[in-house]
C-alpha positions in Angstrom: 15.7 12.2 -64.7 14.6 12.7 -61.2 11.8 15.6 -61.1 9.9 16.9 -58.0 6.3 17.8 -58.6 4.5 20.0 -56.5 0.6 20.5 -57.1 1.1 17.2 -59.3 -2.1 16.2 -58.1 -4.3 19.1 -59.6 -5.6 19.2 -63.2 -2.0 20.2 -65.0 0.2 17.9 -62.5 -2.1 14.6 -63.0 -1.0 15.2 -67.1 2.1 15.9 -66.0 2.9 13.0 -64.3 1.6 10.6 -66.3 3.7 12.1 -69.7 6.7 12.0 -67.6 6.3 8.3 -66.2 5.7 7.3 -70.1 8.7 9.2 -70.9 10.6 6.9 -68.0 11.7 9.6 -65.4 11.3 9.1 -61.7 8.9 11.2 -60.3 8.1 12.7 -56.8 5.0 14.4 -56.0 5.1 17.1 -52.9 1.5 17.1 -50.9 0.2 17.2 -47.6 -0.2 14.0 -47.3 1.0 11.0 -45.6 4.3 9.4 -47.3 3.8 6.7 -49.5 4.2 4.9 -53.0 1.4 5.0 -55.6 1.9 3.9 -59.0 5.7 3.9 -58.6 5.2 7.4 -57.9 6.7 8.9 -54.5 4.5 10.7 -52.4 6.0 13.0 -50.1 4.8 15.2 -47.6 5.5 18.5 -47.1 3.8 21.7 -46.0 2.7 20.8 -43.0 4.0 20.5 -39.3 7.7 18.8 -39.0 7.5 18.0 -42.6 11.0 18.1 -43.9 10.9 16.9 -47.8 14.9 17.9 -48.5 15.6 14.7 -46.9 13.8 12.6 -49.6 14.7 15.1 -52.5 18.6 14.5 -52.5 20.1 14.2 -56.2 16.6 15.5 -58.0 17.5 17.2 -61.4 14.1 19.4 -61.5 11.4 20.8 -59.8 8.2 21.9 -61.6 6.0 24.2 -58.9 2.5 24.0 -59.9 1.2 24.5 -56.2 -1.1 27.1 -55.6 -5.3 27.5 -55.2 -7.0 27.6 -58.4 -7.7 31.1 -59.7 -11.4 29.0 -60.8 -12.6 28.0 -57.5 -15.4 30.2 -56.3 -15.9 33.8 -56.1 -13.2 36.2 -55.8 -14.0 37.3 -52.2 -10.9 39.1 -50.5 -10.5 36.5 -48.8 -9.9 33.8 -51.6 -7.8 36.5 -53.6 -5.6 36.5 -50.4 -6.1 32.2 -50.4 -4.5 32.2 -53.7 -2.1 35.2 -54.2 -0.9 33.6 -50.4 -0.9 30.1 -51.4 1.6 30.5 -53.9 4.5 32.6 -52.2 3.9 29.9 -49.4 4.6 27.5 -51.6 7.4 28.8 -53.6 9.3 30.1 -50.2 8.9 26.4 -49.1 10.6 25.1 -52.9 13.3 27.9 -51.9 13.5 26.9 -48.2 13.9 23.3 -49.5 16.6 24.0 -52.5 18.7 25.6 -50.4 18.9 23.1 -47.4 20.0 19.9 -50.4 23.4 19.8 -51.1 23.1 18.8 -54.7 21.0 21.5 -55.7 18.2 20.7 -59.1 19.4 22.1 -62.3 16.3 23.8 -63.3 13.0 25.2 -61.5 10.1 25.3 -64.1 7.4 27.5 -62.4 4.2 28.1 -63.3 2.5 31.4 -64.3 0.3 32.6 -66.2 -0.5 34.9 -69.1 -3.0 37.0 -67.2 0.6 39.1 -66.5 0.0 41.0 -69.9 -2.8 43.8 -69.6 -6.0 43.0 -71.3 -6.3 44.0 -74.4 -8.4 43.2 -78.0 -5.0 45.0 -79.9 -2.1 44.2 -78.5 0.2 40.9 -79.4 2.2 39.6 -76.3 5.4 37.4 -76.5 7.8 37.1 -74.0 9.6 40.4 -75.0 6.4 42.2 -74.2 7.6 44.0 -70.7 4.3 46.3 -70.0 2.4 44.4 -66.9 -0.6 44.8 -65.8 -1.9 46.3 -62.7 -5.1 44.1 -61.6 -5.3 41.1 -58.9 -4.0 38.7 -61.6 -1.3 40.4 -62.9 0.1 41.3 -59.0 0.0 38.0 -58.3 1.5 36.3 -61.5 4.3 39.0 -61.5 4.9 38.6 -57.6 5.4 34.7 -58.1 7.4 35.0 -60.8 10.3 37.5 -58.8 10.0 34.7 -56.0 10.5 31.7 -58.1 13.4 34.0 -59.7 15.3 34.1 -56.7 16.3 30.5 -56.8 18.9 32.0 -59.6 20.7 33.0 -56.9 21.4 29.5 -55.8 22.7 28.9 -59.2 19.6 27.4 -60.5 17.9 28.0 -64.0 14.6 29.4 -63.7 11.5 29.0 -66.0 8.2 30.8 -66.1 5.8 28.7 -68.1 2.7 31.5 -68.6 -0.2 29.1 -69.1 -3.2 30.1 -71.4 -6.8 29.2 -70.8 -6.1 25.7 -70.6 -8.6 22.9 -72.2 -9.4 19.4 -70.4 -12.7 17.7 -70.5 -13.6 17.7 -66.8 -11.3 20.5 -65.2 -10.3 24.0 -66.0 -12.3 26.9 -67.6 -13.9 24.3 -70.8 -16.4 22.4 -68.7 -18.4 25.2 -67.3 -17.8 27.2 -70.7 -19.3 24.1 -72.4 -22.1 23.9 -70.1 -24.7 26.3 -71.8 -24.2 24.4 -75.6 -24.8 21.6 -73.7 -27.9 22.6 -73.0 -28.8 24.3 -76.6 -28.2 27.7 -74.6 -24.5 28.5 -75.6 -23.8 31.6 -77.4 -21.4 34.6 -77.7 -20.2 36.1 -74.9 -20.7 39.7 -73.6 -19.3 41.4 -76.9 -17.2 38.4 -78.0 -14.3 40.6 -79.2 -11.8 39.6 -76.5 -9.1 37.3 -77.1 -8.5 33.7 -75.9 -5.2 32.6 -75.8 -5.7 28.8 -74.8 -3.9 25.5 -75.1 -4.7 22.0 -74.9 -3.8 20.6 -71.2 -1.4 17.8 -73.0 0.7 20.4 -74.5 0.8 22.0 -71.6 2.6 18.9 -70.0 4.8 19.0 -72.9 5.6 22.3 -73.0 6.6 21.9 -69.1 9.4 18.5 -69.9 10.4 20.3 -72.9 11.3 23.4 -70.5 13.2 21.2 -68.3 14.8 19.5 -71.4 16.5 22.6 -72.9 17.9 25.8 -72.1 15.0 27.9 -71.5 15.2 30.9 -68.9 12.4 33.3 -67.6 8.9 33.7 -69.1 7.7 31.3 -71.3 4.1 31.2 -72.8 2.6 28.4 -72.9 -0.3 29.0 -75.3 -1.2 27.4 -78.7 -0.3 29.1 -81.9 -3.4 30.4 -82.7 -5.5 32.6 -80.0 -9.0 33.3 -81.1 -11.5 35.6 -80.1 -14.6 34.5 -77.8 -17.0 34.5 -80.4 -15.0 32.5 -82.9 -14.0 30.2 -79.9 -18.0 30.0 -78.6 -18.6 28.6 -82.9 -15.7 26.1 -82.7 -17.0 24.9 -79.3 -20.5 24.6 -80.6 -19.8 23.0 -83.9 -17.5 20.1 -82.2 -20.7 19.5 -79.6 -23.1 19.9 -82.4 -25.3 22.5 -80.9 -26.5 26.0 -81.8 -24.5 29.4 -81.0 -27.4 31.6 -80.5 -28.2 32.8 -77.0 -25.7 36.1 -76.1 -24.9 36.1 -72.4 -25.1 39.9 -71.7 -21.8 40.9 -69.9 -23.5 42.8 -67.0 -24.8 39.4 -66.1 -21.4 37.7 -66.0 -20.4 41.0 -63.8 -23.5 40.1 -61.6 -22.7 36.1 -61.3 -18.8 35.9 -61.0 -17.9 39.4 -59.8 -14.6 40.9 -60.0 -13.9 36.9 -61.8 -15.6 37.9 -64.5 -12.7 39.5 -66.0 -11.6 35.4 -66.9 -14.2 35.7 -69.4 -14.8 39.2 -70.8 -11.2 40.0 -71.0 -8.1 38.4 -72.4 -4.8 38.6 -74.0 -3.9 37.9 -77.5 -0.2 35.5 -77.2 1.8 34.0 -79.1 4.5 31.8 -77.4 7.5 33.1 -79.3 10.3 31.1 -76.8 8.4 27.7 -77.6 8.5 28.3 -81.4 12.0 29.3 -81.6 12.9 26.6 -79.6 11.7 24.0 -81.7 8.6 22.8 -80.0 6.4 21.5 -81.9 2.3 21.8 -80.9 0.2 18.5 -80.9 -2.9 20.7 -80.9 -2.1 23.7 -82.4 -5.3 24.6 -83.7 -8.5 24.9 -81.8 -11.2 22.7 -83.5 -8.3 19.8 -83.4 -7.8 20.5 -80.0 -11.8 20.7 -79.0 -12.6 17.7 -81.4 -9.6 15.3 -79.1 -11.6 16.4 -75.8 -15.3 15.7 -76.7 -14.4 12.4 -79.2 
C-alpha cells in the first residue's frame, strides 16, 4: 500500500515508518521541509507557504495524522495549551483541505488521539463504548480533534481514532524522565500511587496503527496494553527491571509546584482496556508491563 504519514518524524511516526517499510509499503512522510528522498522514503512538504502536497499524494490508500505539538514539551502555559490544541486542527484541516482536492480519495484516515478523552478516575473501566468525556484541557482537545478528523466521513472515507496510552520508548515519551529518579537510587511512588496507568509499548503502538489501516475499524480505538497498572505497581516494575530501590515518595504538591496544571499526566489517569483491538484479533507483542520494560532497558 501507499500510506501518507504526517508527524512521521516524531517518537510514534519514526516506529511507524520503519514497521511499515519492513512490511514493504510505500511510504510518504508530510513535513516542513524541503522535498526529497531519504531511505526510499518520500519527503514531502507541506504546511508551509505555496506548499501544495495533493499533487504528490495521487493514488495513496491511507493517511495516518500523527501531527501535532507534544502534550510533554514544557510547561503548560496558555500559550503552549493554545500551541498544541492549535497545532492539531491546523493540521487535520490541512489532511481535509488535501483529501478533498485528490481525485482518488485514501480509503482510510487513522488519526491519532488519546485516552486522556475519558475523565480521570481510580474506579472507572473505559472501552470504546464508554461515552462520558471529560471536561479538562486534554479532554477538549482530544475530543475536538477527533469531530475534525471525523469529518473526512463525509468524503466517503473510513475514519479511525487510535487513543494512545502512556506510551513507552527508551529515549522519548513520558518513560525517560519517569525513569530518571531510579536512576539515580531516588525513584519511588508517586503522590498517592493509586492512579491508574494505562500504557503501551511504542512498537505496539505502530502495530496497532497498520493493523487499523488493515481492517475494518471505525471511530475510537484504544490503543493501550491489556493490562493498566496503577503508579505504584508501575514505579516497582520500573525499579526492579533497572535494578534499583523504590523508596523515595514524591509528595504530589511538589509535582503541582514543578509541572503545573501538567501535573495531571502523572497524578491522574484512566484505567483502559482496548476492547476494539481485542475483538478484532490483535494480538499484543508486549502485553504485559515487566516484558514490555525489560525489551526497553535490555
Amino acid at each position: 500500500m501507499k500510506i501518507a504519514i504526517t508527524g512521521g518524524t516524531g517518537f510514534v511516526g519514526r516506529a511507524l515508518t520503519e514497521l511499515l517499510m519492513q512490511r514493504g509499503h510505500d511510504v510518504l512522510i508530510l513535513s516542513r521541509s524541503a522535498n526529497k528522498n531519504t531511505d526510499n522514503v518520500a519527503i514531502i512538504n507541506w504546511l508551509t507557504n505555496n506548499a501544495q502536497p495533493e499533487k504528490d499524494l495521487e493514488g495513496i490508500d491511507a493517511i495516518v495524522n500523527l501531527a501535532g505539538e507534544s502534550i510533554n514539551n514544557g510547561r503548560w502555559t496558555e500559550a503552549q495549551k493554545k500551541k498544541i490544541y492549535e497545532s492539531r486542527m491546523r493540521a487535520t484541516d490541512e489532511i481535509l483541505r488535501i483529501v478533498n482536492a485528490l481525485h482518488h480519495k485514501p480509503k482510510v484516515l487513522v488519526n491519532a488521539s488519546a485516552i486522556g478523552i475519558y475523565p480521570a478516575s481510580n474506579e472507572r473501566i473505559y472501552t470504546e463504548q464508554s461515552t462520558i468525556i471529560g471536561t479538562d484541557f486534554l479532554a477538549k482537545t482530544v475530543d475536538d480533534w477527533e469531530q475534525k478528523a471525523k469529518l473526512a466521513e463525509q468524503l466517503g472515507i473510513r475514519v479511525a481514532f487510535g487513543r494512545f496510552g502512556i506510551i513507552l520508548g527508551k529515549s522519548e515519551g513520558a518513560l525517560p524522565l519517569m525513569a530518571l529518579p531510579y536512576k539515580m537510587f531516588v525513584g519511588g511512588p508517586v503522590g498517592a500511587g493509586q492512579n491508574w496507568m494505562s500504557w503501551v509499548h511504542v512498537e505496539d503502538v505502530a502495530n496497532a496503527l497498520l493493523f487499523a489501516i488493515e481492517h475494518d475499524i471505525h471511530g475510537a480505538f484504544n490503543v493501550a496494553a491489556p493490562n493498566a497498572k496503577k503508579m505504584s505497581d508501575f514505579g516497582k516494575s520500573l525499579a526492579k527491571v533497572l535494578k534499583r530501590p523504590h523508596y523515595f515518595p514524591i509528595p504530589s504538591f511538589a509535582l503541582k509546584f514543578a509541572l503545573g496544571e501538567k501535573s495531571q499526566l502523572v497524578l491522574e489517569g484512566q484505567h483502559v482496556i482496548p476492547e476494539v483491538l481485542k475483538e478484532k484479533g490483535f494480538a499484543f507483542k508486549f502485553p504485559d508491563l515487566t516484558s514490555a520494560l525489560t525489551d526497553i532497558y535490555t
